[in-house]
N, C-alpha and C positions, 0 to 999 in steps of 0.2 A: 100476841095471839092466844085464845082462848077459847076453854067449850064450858058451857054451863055445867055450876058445881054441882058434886054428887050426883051426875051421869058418866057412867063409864062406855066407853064403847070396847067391843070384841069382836077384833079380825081371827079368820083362820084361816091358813096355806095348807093347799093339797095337791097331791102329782104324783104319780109312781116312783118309785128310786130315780133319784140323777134326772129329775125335773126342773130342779132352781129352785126348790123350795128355799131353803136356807138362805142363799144368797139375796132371793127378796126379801125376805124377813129382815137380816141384816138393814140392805137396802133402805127399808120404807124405816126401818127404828132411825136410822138417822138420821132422813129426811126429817120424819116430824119431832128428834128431837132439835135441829137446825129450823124449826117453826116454834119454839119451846113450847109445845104441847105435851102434855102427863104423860110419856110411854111409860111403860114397866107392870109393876104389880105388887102388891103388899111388902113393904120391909126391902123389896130390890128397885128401885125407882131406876128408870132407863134402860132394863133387859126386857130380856122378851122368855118365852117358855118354849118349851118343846114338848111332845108325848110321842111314848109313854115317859112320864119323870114329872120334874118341877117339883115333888113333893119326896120325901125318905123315901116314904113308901112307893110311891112313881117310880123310885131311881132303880128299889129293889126289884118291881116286878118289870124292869125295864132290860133287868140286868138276865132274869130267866126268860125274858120271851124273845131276845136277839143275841144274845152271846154264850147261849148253851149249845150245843149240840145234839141234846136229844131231842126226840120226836113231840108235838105236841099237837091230841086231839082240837078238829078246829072250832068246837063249842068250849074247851079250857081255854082255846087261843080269844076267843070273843068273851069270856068272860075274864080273864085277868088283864086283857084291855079296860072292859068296862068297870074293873075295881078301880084301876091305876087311875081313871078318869073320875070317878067316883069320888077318889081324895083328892085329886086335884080340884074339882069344883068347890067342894066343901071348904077345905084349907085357904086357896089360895082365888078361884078365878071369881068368886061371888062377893068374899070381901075386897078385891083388887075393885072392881066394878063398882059397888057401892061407895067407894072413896073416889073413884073418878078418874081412875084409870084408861089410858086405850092400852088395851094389852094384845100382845102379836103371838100365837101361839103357830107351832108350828106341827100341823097334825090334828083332827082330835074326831069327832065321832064319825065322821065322815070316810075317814078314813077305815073304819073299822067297817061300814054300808058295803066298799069298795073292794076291801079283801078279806073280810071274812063273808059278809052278806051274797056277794057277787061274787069274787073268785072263787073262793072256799064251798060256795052253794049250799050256805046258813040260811041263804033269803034275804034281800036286804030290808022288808017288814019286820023280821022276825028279828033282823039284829036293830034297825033301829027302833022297836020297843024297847028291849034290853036297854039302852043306852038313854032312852029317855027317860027310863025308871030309876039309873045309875045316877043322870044328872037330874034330877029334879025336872027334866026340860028343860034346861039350858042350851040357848044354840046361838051362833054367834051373828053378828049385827051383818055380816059380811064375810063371804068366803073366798079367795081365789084360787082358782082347781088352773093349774098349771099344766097345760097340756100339751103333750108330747108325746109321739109315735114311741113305742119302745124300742125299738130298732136303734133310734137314732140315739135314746140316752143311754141304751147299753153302750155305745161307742164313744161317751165321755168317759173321761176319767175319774176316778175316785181314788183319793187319797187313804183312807181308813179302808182298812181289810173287809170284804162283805161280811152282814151280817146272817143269819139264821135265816131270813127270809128272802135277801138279795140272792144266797144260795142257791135256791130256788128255781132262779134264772129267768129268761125271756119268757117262755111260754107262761108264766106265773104273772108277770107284767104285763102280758098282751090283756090278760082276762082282767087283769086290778084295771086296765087302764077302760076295758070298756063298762067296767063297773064304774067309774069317776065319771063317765060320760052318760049312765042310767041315772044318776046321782043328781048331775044337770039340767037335766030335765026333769025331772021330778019337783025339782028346786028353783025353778030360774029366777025367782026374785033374788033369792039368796046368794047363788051359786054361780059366782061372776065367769066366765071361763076366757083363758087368758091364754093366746098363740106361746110356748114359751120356748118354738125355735127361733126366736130374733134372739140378739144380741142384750144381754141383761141388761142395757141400759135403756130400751125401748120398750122394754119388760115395766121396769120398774117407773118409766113415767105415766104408764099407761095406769098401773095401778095409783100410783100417787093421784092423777085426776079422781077415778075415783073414789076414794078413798075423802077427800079434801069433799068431794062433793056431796059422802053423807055426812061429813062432820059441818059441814056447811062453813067452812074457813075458806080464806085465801091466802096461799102464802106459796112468794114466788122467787 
């Protein structure tokens, strides 16, 4: 199984805290590496990315904007996003792409429309300019906005201690979540949107058709 060389393609996963994100991610990498098709990205063949991170500098500004404690105005909070993203493009997701990567990030500007543009009440015009200037315009082939009531993913578990902005609580995911849903409509070529209270594995096949159907593969 194969995709024509030197095209990459780029998914991205989005959903408030304790959505599924990760687990699809997971999920769909091992699916299409069990189709041997290119996951990964430059120098890491077979992983996937997250944001904010994937790069030093990612890691740093990932490490101030979730695991500090102090207060953080929400126009610093949307612009040390859109640095973190900034080197990640540059470094990592344009030459992954150009070599013929699908790369599976998990997070990226979308997310920034969702909680800083919409929750935050930056605008999500005004943050996504910011972030198209950050990436060159970079936006991904494919998005999956993982949606779920916040209600009910407050009520899943979490393993890892909250971060900075889990903190935050319910009322903060009620407003992220109907900003992921302004986001979807604005988008809907792009912005696939995916039930994600079934059971992950009804999740994840649902994404696998599509997914197989923009690469135009079959593998079953």
């Amino acid at each position: 199984m194969s995709i024509p060389l030197g095209r990459g393609f780029f998914f991205t996963f989005e959903g408030i805290d304790k959505s599924g994100k990760s687990t699809q991610v997971e999920l769909l990498r091992r699916r299409l590496l069990g189709c041997h098709l290119p996951v990964g990205y430059t120098g890491t063949p077979r992983d996937t990315l997250r944001e904010p991170g994937g790069t030093p500098v990612g890691e740093e500004i990932r490490g101030l904007l979730l695991h500090r404690r102090h207060e953080i105005d929400p126009w610093a909070e949307a612009l040390l996003y859109a640095a973190a993203r900034a080197q990640l493009v540059a470094a990592v997701l344009r030459p992954s792409l150009d070599e013929g990567f699908i790369v599976l990030l998990d997070r990226y500007i979308d997310s920034s429309l969702a909680y800083q543009g919409h929750a935050r009440g930056l605008g999500i015009d005004r943050v996504l300019e910011l972030n198209r200037w950050a990436t060159g315009g970079l936006l991904p082939d494919m998005t999956f906005l993982l949606d779920l009531d916040a209600h009910a993913a407050s009520a899943r578990q979490q393993d890892a201690p909250p971060d900075r902005i889990e903190r935050e609580g319910l009322e903060l995911q009620e407003r992220v979540a109907e900003g992921y849903r302004e986001v979807a409509r604005r988008f809907p070529a792009r912005v696939q949107v995916i039930d994600a209270s079934r059971e992950p594995e009804a999740i994840a096949a649902e994404i696998d058709g599509r997914v197989q159907a923009l690469l135009e593969v079959s593998c079953v």
